[in-house]
C-alpha positions as CSV (number, residue, x, y, z in Angstrom):
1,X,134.0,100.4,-102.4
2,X,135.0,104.3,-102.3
3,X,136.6,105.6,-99.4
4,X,135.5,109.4,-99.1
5,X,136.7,112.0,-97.3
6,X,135.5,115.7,-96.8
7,X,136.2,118.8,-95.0
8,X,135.3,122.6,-94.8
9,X,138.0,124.9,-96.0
10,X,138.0,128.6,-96.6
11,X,140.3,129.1,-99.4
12,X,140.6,132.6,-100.9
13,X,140.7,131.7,-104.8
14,X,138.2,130.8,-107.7
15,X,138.1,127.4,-109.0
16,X,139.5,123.7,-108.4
17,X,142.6,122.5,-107.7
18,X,142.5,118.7,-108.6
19,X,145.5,116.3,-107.4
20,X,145.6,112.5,-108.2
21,X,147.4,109.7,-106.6
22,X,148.1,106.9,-109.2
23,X,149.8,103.3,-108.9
24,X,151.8,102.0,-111.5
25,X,155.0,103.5,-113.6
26,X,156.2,105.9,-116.0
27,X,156.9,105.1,-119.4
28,X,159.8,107.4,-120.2
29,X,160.5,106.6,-124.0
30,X,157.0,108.7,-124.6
31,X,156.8,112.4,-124.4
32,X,153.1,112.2,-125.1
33,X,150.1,111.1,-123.1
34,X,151.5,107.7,-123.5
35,X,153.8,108.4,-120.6
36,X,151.1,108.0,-118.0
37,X,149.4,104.7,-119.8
38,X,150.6,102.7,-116.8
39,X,149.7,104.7,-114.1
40,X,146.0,103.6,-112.9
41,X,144.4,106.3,-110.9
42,X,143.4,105.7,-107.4
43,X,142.8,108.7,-105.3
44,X,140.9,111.7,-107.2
45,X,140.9,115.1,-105.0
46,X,140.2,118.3,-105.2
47,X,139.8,121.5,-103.3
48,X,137.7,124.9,-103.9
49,X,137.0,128.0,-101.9
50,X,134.4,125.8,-99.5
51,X,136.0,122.0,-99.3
52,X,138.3,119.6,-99.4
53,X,136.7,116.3,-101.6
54,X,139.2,113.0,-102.0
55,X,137.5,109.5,-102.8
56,X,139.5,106.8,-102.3
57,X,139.4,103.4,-104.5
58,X,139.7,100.7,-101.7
59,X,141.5,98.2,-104.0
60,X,141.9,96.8,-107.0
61,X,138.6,96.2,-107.4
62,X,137.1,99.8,-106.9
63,X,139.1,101.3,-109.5
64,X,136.1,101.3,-112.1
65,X,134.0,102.8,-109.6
66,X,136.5,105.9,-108.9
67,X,136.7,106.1,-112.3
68,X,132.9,106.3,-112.8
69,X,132.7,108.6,-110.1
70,X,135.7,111.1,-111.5
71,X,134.3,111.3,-114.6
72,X,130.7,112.5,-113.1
73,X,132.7,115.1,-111.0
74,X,134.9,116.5,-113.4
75,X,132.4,117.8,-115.8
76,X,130.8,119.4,-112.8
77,X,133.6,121.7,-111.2
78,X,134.1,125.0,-111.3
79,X,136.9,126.7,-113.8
80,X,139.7,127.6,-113.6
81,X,141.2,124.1,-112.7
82,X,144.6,124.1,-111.7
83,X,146.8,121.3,-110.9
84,X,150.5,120.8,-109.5
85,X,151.8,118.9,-112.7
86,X,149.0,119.3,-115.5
87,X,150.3,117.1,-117.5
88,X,150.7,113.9,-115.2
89,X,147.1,114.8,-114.3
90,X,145.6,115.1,-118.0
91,X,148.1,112.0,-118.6
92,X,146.4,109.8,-116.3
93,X,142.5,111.2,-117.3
94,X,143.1,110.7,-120.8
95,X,144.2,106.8,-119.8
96,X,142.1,106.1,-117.0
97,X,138.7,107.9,-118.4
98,X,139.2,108.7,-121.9
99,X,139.0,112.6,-121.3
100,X,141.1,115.0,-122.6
101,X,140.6,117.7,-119.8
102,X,142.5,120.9,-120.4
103,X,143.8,122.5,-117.2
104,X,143.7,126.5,-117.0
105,X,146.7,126.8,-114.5
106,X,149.8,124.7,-114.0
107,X,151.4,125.4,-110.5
108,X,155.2,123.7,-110.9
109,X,157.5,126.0,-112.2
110,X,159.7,124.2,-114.2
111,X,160.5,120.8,-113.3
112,X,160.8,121.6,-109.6
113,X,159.4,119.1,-106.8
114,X,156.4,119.9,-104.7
115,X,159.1,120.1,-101.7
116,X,161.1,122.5,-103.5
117,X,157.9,125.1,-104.0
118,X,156.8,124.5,-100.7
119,X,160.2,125.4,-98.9
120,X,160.8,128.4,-101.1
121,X,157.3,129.8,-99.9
122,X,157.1,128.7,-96.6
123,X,154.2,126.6,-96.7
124,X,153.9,124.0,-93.8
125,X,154.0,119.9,-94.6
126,X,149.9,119.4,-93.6
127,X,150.4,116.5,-91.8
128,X,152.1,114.6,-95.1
129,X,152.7,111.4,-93.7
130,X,155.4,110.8,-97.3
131,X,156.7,114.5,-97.1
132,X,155.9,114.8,-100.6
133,X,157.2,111.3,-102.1
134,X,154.5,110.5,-104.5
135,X,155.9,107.0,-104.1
136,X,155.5,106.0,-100.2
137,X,151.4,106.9,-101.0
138,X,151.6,104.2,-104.3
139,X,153.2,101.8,-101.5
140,X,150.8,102.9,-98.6
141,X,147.3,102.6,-100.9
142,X,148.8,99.0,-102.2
143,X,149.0,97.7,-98.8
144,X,146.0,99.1,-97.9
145,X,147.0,101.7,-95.9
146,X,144.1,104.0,-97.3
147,X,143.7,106.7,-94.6
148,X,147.9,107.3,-94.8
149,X,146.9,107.6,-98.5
150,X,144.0,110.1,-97.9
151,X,146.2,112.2,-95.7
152,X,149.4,112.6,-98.5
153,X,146.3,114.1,-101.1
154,X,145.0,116.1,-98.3
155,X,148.3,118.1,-97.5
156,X,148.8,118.0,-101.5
157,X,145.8,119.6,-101.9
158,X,146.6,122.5,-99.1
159,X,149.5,122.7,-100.2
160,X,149.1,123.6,-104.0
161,X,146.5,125.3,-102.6
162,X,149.0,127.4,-100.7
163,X,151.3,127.7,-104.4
164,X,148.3,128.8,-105.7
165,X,147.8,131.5,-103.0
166,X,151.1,132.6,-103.0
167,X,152.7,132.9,-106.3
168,X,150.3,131.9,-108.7
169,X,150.1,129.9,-111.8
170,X,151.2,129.9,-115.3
171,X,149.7,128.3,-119.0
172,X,150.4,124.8,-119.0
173,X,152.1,123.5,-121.6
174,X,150.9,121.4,-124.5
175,X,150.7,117.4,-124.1
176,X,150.1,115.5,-127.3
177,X,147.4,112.8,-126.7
178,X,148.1,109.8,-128.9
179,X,145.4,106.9,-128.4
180,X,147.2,103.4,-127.1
């Protein structure tokens, strides 16, 4: 079963922001698309000028139909998509899906953490209940604490949102996909 969640937003830019939530690990002696081959996707959300969208797979066992249900919605959005980190998000598509979904913005300078950007520009935690550790939501969503999980993609989503807004993006760079 999907959990879904959905609110009205005004936002002030064309496009989609899309931010994942994932469980699993990083495989650090790949520098390609192989990196993310452990990391199973388990939240998809996105914003636009008009919404905020997350579905949540509740469990194990709804993690084909997220995946089913990403797939639809991605070829449906509207360009430019923008993500935080690009290249963990086409990492975990090309993985999870078998999509190789090229991104027009990337909105992490650098290597800099989402709590870095969002100090530097001022923009407010959302109600994070992780405070931008990635890893507290992995450890919520596999207890079952889905609504704490919902909430960390919702103030991700505001607050790239909010990057976006405020400083813009740049070209993300390349990722090599290499089939597993």
């Amino acid at each position: 079963m999907i959990k879904k969640f959905r609110e009205i937003v005004e936002s002030d830019f064309v496009g989609t922001v899309i931010d994942t939530e994932t469980v699993g690990s990083f495989c650090d002696q790949y520098s390609d698309s192989r990196r993310y081959k452990d990391h199973q996707l388990v939240i998809f959300g996105l914003i636009n000028k008009h919404k905020i969208e997350i579905l949540c797979a509740q469990g194990k066992a709804s993690v084909s139909e997220l995946v089913n249900e990403t797939r639809e919605i991605l070829g449906q959005l509207e360009r430019p998509l923008y993500a935080f980190n690009s290249e963990f998000e086409r990492g975990v598509f090309f993985n999870n899906l078998g999509l190789k979904i090229g991104f027009d913005g990337e909105l992490q300078f650098g290597r800099e953490s989402k709590a870095k950007a969002c100090k530097l520009l001022s923009i407010p935690n959302y109600d994070d209940p992780f405070f931008d550790q990635g890893r507290y939501c992995m450890d919520a969503w596999i207890k079952g604490e889905f609504d704490s999980a919902i909430a960390h993609n919702r103030a991700c989503l505001l607050k790239e949102r909010d990057i976006l807004l405020k400083r813009g993006f740049k070209k993300p760079e390349e990722l090599r996909f290499v089939k597993l």
